[in-house]
C-alpha positions in Angstrom: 11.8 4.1 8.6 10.2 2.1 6.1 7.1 2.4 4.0 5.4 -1.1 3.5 3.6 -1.4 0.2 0.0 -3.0 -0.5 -0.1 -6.5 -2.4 1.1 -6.4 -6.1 -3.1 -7.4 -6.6 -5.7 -5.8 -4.9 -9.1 -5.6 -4.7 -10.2 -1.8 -5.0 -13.5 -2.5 -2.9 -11.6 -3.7 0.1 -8.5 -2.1 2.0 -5.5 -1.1 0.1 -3.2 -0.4 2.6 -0.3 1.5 2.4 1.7 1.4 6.1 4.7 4.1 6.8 6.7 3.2 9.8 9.0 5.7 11.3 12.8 5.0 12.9 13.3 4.0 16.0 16.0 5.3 18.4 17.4 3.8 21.7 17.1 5.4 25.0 19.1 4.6 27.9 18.3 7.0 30.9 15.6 9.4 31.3 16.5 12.4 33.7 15.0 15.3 35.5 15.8 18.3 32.9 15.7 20.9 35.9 12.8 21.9 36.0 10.4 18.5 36.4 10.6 17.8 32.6 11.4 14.3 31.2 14.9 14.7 29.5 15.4 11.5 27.2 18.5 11.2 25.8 18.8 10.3 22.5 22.5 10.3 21.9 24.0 11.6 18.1 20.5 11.2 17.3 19.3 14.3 19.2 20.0 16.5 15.9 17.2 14.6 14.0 14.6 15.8 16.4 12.9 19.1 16.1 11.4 21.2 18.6 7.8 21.3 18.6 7.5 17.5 16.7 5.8 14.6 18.4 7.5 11.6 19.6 6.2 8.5 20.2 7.5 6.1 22.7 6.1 2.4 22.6 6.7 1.1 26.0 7.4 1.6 29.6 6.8 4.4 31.6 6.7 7.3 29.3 4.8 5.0 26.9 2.2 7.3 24.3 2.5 10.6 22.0 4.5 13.5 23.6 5.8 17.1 22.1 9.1 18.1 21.9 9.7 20.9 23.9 13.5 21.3 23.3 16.5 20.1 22.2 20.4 20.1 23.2 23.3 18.1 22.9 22.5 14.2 23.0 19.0 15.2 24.4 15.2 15.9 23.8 13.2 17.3 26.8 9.3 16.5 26.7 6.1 17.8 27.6 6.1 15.2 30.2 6.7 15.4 33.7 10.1 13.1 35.0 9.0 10.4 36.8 11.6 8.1 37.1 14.6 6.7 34.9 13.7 4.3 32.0 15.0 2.9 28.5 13.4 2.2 25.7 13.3 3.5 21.9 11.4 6.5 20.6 10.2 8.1 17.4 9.7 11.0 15.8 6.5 10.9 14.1 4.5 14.0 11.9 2.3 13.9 8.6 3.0 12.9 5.4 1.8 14.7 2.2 1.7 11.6 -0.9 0.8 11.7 -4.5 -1.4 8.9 -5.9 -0.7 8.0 -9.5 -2.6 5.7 -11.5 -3.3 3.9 -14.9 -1.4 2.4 -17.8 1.7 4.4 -19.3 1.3 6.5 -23.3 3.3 3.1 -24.5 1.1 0.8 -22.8 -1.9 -0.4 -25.2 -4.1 0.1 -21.7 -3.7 3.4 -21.9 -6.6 4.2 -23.7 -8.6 2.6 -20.9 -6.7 4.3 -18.3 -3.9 7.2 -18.7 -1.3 7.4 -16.6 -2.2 10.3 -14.0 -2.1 11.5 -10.9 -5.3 10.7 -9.2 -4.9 12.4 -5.5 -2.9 14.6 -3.4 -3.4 13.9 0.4 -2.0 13.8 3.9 -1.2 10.6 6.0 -1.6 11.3 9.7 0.4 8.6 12.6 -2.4 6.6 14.0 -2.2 6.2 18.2 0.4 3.3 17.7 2.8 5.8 15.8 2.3 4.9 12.3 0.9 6.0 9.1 -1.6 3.8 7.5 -2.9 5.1 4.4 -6.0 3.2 2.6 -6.3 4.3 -1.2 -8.5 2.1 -2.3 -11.6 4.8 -2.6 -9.2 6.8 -5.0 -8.8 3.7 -6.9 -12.7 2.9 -7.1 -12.6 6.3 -8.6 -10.9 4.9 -11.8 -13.9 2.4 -12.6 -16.8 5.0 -12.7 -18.0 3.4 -15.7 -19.4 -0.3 -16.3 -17.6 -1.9 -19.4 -18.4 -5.1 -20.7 -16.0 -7.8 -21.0 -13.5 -8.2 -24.1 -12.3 -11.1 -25.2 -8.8 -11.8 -24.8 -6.8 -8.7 -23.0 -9.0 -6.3 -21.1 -6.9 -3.3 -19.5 -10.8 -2.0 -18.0 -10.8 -4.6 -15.1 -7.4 -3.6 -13.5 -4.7 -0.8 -13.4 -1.5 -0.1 -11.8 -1.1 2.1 -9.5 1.8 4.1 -7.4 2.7 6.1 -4.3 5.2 9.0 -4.5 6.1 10.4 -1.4 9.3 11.6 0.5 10.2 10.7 3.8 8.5 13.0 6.0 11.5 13.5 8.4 14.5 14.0 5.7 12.8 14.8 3.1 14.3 11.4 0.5 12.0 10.2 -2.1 10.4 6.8 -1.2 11.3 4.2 -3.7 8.2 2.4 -5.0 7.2 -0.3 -7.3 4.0 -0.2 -9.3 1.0 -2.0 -7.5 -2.4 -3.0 -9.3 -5.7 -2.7 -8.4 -8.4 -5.0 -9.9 -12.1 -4.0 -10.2 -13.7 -7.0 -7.9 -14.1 -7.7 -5.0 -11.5 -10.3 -4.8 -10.4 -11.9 -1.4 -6.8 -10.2 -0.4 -5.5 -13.3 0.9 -6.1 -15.7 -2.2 -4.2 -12.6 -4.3 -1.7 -12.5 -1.7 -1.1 -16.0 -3.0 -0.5 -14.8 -6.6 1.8 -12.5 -5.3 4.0 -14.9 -3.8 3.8 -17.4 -5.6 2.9 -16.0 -8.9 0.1 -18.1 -9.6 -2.9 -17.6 -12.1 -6.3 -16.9 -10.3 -9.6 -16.5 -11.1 -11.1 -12.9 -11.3 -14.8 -14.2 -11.0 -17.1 -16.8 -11.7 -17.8 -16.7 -15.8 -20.6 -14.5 -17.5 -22.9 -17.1 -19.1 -24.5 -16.0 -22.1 -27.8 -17.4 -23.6 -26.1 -19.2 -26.5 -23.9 -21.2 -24.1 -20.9 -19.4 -24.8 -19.1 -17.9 -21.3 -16.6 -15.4 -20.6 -13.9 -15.8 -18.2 -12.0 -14.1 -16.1 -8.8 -14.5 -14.4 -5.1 -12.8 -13.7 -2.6 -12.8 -16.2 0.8 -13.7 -15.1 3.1 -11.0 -14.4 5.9 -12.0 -16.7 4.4 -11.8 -20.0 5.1 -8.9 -22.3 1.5 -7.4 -21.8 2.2 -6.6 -17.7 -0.3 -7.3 -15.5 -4.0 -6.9 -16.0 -7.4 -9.1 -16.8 -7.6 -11.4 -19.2 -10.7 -12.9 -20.6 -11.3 -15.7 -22.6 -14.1 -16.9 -24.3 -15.2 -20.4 -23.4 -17.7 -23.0 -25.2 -18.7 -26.2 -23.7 -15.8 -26.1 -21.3 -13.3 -25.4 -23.8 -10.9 -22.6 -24.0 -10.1 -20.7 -27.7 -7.6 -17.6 -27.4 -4.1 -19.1 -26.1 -5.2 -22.7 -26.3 -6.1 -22.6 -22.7 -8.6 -25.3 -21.3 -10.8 -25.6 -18.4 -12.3 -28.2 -17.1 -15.3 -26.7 -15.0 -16.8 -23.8 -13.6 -14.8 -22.1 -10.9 -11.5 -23.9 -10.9 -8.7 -22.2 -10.7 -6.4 -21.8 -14.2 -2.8 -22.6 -14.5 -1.0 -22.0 -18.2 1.0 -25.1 -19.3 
């Protein structure tokens, strides 16, 4: 089993996926249980399955979503009708009941903007391909209910981390998880998928021009400083940069700190 986080960035108004895959056993032989039941067997595995779960087989002739009827030694029998010997891998697959947790911790100077909470309690339900995809990103949206206006230099409104806790629907172990952040934009996942690997700083959006020339940008600061990861914004006039001695050179470049 695994659970596959979301980027470390994400846009909260697109997809922010979540993707829990269950383990996969080997089958060698399916048999005729007796009584025209599929009997799979499942070797030392067979004590992980419960009666009354669904499996899900990928491939081959008993490909698709089944029920366990029954269990015994090195076996599982399904609600499906024998038709012939095959091999393959299955899964067990069920529900998964997660916590959502979100916002900037009591030691954190964000968390005045947003506390550290939990934000939702829901259930993630295998998909037809035996998976769990879970998309938070409308919880997260729930976080920015307010417009705020930009501040100059760190701005803790524009982004917040954010965290799954869940256990492992079949034994019952805590996931381990790392916090994630979701930034209020609608960003393109692949150019933050870029930060992510290569730690690189973006832009958040095009500047906010004001009438007396001066601008406000917007961009990603880098993971690594002492502030953790959020907006920053800095105040720009006639190209030039002031807080941090950062420079830019024109509208809608992308930033880099020397």
């Amino acid at each position: 089993m695994a659970l596959i986080d979301p980027n470390l960035w994400n846009s909260i108004h697109r997809p922010v996926i979540y993707r829990y895959t269950f383990t996969s056993w080997a089958f060698a032989v399916v048999n005729d249980d007796g009584t025209g039941q599929a009997e799979v067997v499942v070797g030392l595995a067979w004590v992980l399955f419960q009666a009354g779960s669904q499996v899900y087989i990928p491939s081959g002739i008993y490909a698709g979503n089944w029920v366990i009827e029954s269990t015994d030694t090195n076996v599982i029998v399904l609600n499906r009708s024998y038709i012939g010997t095959d091999s393959g891998t299955v899964r067990q697959i069920t529900t998964m009941s997660a916590e959502l947790w979100a916002g900037y911790q009591s030691t954190h100077e964000g968390y005045v903007d947003h506390p550290w909470r939990k934000i939702a309690d829901f259930t993630g339900v295998p998909n037809m391909d035996g998976e769990i995809e879970m998309d938070v990103s409308g919880y997260l949206r729930s976080m920015f209910k307010e417009i705020q206006p930009p501040r100059i230099g760190h701005d803790f409104t524009m982004s917040v981390p954010f965290r799954l806790v869940a256990e492992d629907p079949i034994t019952g172990s805590p996931l381990p998880q790392t916090d994630r952040y979701g930034l209020n934009g609608t960003f393109d996942q692949v150019a933050l998928q870029s930060y992510d690997d290569y730690h690189k700083v973006l832009n958040a959006r095009e500047p906010i021009h004001f009438v007396d020339g001066v601008c406000v940008y917007s961009m990603i600061w880098q993971d690594t400083t002492q502030h953790g990861e959020h907006i920053f914004n800095v105040l720009g006039i006639n190209g030039d940069g002031s807080p941090g001695g950062l420079g830019f050179d024109a509208i809608g470049t992308t930033f880099t700190v020397g």
